[in-house]
N, C-alpha and C positions, 0 to 999 in steps of 0.2 A: 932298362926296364921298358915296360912298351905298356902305355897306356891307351884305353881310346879316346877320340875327341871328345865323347860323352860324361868320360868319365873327367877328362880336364876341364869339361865345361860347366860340369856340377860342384867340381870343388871351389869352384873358381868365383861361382855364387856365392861360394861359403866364404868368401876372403885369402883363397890358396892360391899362389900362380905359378904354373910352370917353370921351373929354372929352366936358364939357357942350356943345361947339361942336360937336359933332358931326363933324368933321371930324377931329382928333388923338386921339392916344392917351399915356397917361403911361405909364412903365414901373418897375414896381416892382423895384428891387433887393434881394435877401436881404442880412441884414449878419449873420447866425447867431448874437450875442450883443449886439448893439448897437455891436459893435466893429471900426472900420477901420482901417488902417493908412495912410500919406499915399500911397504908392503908387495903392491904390486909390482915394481919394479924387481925386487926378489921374486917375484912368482915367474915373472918373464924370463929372469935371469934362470932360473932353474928349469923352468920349461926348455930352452934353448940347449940348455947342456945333456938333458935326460933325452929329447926328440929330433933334435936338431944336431946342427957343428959348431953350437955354444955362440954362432954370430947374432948379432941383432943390430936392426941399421933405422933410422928412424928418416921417414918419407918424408917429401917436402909438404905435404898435408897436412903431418902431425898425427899420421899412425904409427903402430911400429911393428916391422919384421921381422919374422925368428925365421934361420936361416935355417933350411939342407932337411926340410921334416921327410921322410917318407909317407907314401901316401899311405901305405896298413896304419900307420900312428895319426894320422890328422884326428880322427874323434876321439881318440885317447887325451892327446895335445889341446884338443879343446875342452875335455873334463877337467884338464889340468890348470889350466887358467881360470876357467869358471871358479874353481874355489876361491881366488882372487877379485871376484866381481868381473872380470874381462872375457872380452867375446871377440869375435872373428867377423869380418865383413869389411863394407868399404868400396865392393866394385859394382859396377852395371851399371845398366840403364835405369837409375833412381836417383833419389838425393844423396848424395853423397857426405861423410863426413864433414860437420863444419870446424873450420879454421879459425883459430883468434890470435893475434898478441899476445902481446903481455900486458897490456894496458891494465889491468886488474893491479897492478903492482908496480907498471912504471910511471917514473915522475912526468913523465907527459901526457900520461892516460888520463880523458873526460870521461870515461866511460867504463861499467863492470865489464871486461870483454869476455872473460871464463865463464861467469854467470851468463853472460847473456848466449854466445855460446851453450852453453847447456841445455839452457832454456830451450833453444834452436832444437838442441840434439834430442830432446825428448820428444818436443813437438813434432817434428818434421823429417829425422835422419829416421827415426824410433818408430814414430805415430805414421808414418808414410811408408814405412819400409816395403812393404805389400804393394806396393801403386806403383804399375809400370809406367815409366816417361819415355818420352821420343828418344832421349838420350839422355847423358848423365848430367845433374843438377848441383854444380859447387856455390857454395855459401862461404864468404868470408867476414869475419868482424874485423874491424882497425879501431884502435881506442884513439889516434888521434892523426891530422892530416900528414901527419912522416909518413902513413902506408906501406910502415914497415911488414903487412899482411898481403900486401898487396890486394887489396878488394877492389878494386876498378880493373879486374882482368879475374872473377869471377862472375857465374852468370845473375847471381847478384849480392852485390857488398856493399858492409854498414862500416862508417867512419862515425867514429864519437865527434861532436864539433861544440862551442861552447863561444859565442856570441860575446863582443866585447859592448858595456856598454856605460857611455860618459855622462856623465854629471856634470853641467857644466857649471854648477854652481860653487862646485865644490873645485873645481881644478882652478890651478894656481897656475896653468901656462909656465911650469919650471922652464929655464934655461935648459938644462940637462934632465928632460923627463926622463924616467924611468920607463914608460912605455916604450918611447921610442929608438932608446937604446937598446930594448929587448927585445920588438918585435924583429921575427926573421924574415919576414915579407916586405919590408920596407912601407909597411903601411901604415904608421904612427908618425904624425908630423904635427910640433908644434905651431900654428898658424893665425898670425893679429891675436897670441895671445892665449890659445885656446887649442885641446888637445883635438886636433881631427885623426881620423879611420877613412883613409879610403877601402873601400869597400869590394869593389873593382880587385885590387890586392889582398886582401884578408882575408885567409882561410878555414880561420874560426879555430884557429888553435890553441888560443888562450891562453898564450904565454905572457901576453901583455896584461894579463889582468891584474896580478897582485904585484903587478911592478911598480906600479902609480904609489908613491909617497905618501897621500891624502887620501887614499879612497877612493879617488873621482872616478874609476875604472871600474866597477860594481861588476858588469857578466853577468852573464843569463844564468840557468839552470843547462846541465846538458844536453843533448837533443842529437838526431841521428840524421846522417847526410846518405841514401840510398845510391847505388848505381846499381846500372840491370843492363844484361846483355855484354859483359865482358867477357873475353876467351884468350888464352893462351894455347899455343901449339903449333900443330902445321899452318895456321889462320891463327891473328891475332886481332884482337878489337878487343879497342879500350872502351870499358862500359859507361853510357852516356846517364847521368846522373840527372834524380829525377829533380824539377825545380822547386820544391820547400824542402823543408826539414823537419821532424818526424819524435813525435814524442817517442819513449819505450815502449809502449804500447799498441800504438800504432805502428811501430815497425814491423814488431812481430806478425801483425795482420797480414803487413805488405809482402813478407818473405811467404807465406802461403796463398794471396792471390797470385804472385807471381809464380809460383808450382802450378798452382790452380790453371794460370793462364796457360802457361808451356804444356800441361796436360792436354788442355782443350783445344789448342791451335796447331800445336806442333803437329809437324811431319815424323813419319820417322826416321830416325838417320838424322833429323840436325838438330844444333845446339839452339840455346835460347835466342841466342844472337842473331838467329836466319830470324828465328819466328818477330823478333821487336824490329827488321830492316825491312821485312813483309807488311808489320801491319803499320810501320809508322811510329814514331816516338808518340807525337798527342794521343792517340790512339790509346797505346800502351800505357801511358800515364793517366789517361782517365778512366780507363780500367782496376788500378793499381790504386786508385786515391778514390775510388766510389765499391761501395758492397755488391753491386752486379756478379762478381765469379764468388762469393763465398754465400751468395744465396743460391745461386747453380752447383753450390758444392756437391752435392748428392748425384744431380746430374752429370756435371762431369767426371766426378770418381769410377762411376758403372758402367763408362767406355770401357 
């Protein structure tokens, strides 16, 4: 089949990409947190078999691909999922799908990551979708420092973190503390008596906290650790993380100043990463931690 580049290049907006045969196209599904329901999962499943070659492969982003559609069936393939709540998209120069864990459900997760994820996805995959970027904008969540989402090699990613914190009234300096045995940072050390946290070492993962025997290990509430300016690919930079930590609230802010900022400074053609090594970390972070681009919002969107 012989398609033109207009026509590959339109569908492509839609979430369709040319197979290497030249001849099919896959079609990306949004899953907005990495999460389906078996409903949809049958709709995918049946869309695959009726438009496609029955394959479906799931992206390392947490989309998913239905394989071999021919281009006549793409708007049919997509009426077809839409009855399932599902839609098509995922590429260009925008925000791009965000990414979460499993923190939502695993034992090591501080944080809602599918929720907060979604959140993400309505506000800013969803509410942004119309806003052209220099380049494309990936978002990751990590519910907790294992980084099994990898967020510090997005251009910007939230780590759940949960702050250990002693009482020292109440610690009893065990022989065999519990915290100490449990922390995997090696930062829990009983010393003249008394449980110390090096800090230097602790990366807020909070496994040490309900390990203490007595209580004396209390924990904060959970809170968000930002990094901005990560990339993977032909160029790789680990994203440089900004220096406090971040109620829910205030994170949300920070993933759209930072849209905000990459709108307004960027070039075109490069990632976030050029634009935060152009202007400077301090720069970047006082940007990021003051309302200056979300009162410019209006102004910078009608570039």
């Amino acid at each position: 089949m012989n398609y033109t580049p207009e026509q590959i290049k339109a569908v492509k907006g839609q979430g369709f990409l040319f197979n290497k045969d030249k001849e099919h196209f896959n079609g990306r599904i949004i899953t907005e947190n990495g999460v389906l329901n078996a409903e949809q999962l049958a709709a995918i499943s049946a869309a695959a078999k009726k438009f496609g070659n029955g394959d479906v492969s799931f992206t390392t982003r947490m989309t998913v691909e239905v394989h071999g559609l021919h281009y006549e069936d793409i708007e049919a393939f997509q009426a077809e999922i839409a009855k399932a709540g599902l839609v098509t998209g995922g590429t260009g120069a925008k925000v791009r799908p965000v990414v979460a864990c499993k923190g939502t459900m695993c034992v090591f997760g501080l944080i809602d990551t599918q929720g907060l994820a979604k959140e993400l996805h309505d506000l800013y995959y969803e509410g942004y979708h119309n806003v052209a970027l220099p380049h494309k904008f990936k978002i990751a969540v990590g519910g907790c420092p294992n980084n099994c989402a990898k967020p510090d090699l997005n251009d910007i990613g939230i780590v759940g973190q949960r702050i250990p914190n002693i009482n020292l009234d109440t610690c009893k300096g065990c022989k065999k503390c519990g915290c100490e045995i449990e922390c995997p940072m090696d930062a829990c050390h009983v010393i003249d008596g008394k449980l110390v946290i090096d800090r230097e070492k602790c990366n807020n993962c909070g496994r040490c906290i309900p390990k203490c025997y007595f209580g004396a290990n209390e924990g904060s509430e959970s809170f968000y650790k930002v990094y901005v300016g990560g990339r993977w690919g032909k160029s790789v930079r680990i994203g440089t993380a900004l220096t406090h930590l971040f109620t829910k609230d205030e994170v949300v802010k920070v993933v759209e100043k930072a849209i905000l900022l990459f709108k307004d400074q960027g070039k075109q053609g490069e990632r976030f990463s050029a634009v935060i090594d152009r202007l400077g970390m301090e720069k970047v972070e006082e940007l990021l931690c003051s309302d200056e681009l979300l009162a410019r919002k209006e102004e910078i969107l009608s570039k």
